[in-house]
NUKOLLUM-63629 format. One record per atom (N, C-alpha, C): y, x, z. Coordinates in nm, 2 decimals. Layout:
N
NODE    north     east       up
NODE        Y        X        Z
...
end
This chain:
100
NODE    north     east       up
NODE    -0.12     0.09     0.00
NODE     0.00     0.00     0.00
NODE     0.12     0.09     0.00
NODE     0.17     0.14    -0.13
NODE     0.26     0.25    -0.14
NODE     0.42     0.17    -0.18
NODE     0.41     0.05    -0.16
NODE     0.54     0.01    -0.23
NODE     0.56    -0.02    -0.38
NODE     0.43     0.03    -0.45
NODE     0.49     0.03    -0.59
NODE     0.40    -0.12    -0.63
NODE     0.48    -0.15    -0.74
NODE     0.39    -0.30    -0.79
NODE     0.23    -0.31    -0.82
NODE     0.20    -0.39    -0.77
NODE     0.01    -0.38    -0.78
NODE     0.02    -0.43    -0.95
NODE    -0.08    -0.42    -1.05
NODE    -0.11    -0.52    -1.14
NODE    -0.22    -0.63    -1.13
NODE    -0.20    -0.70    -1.15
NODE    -0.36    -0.83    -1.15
NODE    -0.48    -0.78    -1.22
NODE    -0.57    -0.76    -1.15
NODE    -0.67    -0.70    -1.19
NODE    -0.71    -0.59    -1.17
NODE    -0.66    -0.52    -1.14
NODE    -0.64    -0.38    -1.09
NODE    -0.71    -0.39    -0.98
NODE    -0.82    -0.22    -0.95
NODE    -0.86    -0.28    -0.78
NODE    -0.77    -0.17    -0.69
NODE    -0.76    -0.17    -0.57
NODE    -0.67    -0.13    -0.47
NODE    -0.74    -0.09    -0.32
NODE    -0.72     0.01    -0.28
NODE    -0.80     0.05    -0.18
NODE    -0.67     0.09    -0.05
NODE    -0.68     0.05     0.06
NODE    -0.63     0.12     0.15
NODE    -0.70     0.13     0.29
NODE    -0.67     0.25     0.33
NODE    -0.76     0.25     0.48
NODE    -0.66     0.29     0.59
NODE    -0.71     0.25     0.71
NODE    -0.62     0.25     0.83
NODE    -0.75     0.32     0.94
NODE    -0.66     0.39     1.01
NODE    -0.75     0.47     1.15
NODE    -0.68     0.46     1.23
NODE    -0.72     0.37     1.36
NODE    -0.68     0.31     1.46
NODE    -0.74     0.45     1.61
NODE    -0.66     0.42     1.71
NODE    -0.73     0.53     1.80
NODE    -0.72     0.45     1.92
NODE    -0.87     0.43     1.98
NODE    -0.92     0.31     2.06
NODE    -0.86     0.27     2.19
NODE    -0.84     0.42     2.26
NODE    -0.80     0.46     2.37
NODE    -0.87     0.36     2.45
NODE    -0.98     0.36     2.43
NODE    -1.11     0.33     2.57
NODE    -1.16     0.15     2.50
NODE    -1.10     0.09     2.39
NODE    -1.15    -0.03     2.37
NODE    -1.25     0.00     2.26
NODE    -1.36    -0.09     2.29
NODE    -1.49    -0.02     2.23
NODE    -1.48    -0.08     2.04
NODE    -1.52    -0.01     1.99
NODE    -1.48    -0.05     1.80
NODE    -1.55    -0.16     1.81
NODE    -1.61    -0.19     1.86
NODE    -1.69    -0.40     1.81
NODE    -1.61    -0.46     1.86
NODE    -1.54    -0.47     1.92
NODE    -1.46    -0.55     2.00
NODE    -1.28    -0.58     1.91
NODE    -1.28    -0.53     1.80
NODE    -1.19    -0.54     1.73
NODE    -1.19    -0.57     1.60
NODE    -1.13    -0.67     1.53
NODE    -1.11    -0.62     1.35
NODE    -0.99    -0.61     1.33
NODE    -0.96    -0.56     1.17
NODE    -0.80    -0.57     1.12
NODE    -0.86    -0.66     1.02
NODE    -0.76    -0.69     0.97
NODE    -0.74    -0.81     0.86
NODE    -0.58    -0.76     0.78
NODE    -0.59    -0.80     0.64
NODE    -0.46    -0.78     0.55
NODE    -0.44    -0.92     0.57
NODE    -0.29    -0.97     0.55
NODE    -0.23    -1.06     0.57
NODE    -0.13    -1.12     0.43
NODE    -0.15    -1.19     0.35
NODE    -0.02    -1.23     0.27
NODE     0.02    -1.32     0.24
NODE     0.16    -1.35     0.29
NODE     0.21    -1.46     0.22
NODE     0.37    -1.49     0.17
NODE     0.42    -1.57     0.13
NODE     0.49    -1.57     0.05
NODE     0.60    -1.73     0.10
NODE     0.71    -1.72     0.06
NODE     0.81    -1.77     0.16
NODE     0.84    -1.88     0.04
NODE     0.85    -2.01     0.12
NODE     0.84    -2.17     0.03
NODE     1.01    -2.17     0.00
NODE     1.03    -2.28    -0.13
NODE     1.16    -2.31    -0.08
NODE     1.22    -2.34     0.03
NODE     1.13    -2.46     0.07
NODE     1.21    -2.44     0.24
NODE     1.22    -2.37     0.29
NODE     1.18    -2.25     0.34
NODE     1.19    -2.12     0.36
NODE     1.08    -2.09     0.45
NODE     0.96    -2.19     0.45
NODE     0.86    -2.15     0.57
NODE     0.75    -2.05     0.47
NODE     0.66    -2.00     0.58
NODE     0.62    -1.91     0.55
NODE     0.49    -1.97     0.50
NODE     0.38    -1.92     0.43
NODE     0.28    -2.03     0.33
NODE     0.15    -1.85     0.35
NODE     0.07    -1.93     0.39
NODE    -0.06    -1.76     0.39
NODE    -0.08    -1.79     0.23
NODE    -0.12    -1.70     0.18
NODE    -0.16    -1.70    -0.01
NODE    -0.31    -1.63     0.03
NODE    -0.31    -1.48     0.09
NODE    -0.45    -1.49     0.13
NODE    -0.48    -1.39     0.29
NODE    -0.57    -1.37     0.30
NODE    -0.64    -1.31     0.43
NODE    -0.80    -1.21     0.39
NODE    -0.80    -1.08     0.42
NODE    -0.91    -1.02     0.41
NODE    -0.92    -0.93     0.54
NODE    -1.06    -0.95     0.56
NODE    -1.08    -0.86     0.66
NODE    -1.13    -0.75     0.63
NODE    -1.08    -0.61     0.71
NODE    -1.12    -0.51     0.66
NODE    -1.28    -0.41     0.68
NODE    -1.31    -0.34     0.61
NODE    -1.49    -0.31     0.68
NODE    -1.49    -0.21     0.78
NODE    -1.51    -0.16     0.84
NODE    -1.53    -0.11     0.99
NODE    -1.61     0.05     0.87
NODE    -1.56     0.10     0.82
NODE    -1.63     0.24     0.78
NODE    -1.70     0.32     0.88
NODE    -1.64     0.35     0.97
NODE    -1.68     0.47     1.12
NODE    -1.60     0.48     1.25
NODE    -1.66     0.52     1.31
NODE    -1.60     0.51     1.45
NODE    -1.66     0.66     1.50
NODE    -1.59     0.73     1.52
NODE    -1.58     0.88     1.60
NODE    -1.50     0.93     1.68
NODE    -1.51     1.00     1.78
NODE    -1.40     1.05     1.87
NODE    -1.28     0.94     1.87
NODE    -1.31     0.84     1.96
NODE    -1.28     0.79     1.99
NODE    -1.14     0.69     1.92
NODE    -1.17     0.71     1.75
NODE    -1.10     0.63     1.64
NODE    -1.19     0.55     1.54
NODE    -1.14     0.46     1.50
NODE    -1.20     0.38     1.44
NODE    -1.16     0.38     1.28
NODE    -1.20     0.38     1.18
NODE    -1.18     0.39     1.04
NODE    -1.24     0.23     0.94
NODE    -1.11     0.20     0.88
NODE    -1.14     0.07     0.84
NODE    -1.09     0.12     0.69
NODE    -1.14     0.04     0.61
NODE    -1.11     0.03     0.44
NODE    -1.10    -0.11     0.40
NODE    -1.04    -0.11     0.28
NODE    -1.02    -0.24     0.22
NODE    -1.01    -0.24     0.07
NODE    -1.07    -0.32    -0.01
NODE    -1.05    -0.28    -0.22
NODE    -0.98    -0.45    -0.16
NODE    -0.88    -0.45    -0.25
NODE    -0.80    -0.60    -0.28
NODE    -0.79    -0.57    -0.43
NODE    -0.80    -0.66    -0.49
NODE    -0.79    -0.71    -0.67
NODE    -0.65    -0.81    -0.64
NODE    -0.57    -0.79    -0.70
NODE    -0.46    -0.88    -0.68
NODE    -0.50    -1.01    -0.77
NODE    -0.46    -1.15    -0.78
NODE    -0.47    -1.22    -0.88
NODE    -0.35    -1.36    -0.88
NODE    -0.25    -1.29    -0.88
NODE    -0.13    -1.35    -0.86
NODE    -0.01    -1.31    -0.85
NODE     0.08    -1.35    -0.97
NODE     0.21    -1.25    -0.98
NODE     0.35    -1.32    -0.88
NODE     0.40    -1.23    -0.84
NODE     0.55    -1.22    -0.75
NODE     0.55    -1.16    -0.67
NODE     0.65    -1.15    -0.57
NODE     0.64    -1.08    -0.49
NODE     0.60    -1.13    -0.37
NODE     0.54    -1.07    -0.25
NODE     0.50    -1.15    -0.17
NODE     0.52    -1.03    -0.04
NODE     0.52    -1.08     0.07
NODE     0.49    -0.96     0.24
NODE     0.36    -0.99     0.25
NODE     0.31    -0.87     0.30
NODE     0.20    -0.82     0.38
NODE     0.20    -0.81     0.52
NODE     0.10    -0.79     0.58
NODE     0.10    -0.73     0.69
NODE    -0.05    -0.72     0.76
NODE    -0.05    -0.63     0.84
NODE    -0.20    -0.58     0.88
NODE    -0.22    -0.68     1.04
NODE    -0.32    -0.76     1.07
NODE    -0.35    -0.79     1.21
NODE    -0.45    -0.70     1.29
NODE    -0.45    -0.70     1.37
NODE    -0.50    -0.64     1.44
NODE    -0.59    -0.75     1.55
NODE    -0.70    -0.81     1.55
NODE    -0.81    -0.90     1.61
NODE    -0.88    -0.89     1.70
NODE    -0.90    -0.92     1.82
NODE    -1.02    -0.91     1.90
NODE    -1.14    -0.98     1.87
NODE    -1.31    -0.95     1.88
NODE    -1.40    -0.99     1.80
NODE    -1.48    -1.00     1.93
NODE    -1.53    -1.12     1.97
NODE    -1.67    -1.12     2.06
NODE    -1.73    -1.23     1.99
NODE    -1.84    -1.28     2.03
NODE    -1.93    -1.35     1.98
NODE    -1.86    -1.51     2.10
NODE    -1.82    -1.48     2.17
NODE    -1.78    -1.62     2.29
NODE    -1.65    -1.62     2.18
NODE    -1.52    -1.61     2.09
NODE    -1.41    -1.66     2.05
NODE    -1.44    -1.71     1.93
NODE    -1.46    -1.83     1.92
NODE    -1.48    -1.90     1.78
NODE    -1.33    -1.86     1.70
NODE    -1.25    -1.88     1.74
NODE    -1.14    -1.82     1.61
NODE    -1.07    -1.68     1.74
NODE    -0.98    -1.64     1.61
NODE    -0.96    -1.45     1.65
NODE    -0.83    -1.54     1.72
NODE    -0.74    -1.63     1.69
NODE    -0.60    -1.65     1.75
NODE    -0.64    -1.74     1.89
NODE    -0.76    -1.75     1.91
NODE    -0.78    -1.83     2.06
NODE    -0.73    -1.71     2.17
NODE    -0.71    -1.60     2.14
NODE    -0.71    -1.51     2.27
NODE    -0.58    -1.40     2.25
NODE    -0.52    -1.42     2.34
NODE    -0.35    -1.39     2.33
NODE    -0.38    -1.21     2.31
NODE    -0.45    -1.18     2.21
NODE    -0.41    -1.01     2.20
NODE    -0.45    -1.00     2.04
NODE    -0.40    -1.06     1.95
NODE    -0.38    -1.04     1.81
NODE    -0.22    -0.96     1.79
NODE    -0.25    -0.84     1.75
NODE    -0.15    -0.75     1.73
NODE    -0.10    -0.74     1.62
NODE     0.05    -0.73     1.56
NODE     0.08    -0.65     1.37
NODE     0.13    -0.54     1.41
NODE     0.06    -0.52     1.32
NODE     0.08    -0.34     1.27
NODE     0.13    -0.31     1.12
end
């Protein structure tokens, strides 16, 4: 995610390394975020991916992501950051969803 225009069709890779400081890597995902601002001026999701968990070593965590665009304009991004247990049926039930 360098700033420069994606094309449609095109594939796209970005990876992020998070550093755990004692929270265990299962216990977390990231997700890409995008959406794109209505006339009325609210905010509209276009889409959501979550990212794959590559490795976890010394104490950081390494995620990747390929996105294929398939829709032109411009739009905001942004990265979430998720907590993951098997007891939270959705990631926003538990007040520690972070952007990064």
């Amino acid at each position: 995610m360098n700033g420069q225009p994606y094309k449609i069709g095109n594939k796209y890779e970005a990876s992020v390394i998070i550093r755990l400081k004692g929270v265990p890597a299962s216990a977390i995902g990231l997700e890409l975020v995008v959406t794109d601002t209505s006339k009325s001026g609210r905010m509209k999701l276009i889409h959501s991916q979550e990212f794959k968990m590559e490795k976890f070593e010394e104490g950081k965590v390494y995620f990747k992501i390929k996105i294929i665009p398939t829709l032109t304009g411009s739009f905001n991004y942004g990265f979430r950051i998720f907590p993951k247990h098997k007891d939270l049926p959705h990631k926003q039930d538990f007040n520690l969803v972070s952007w990064i």
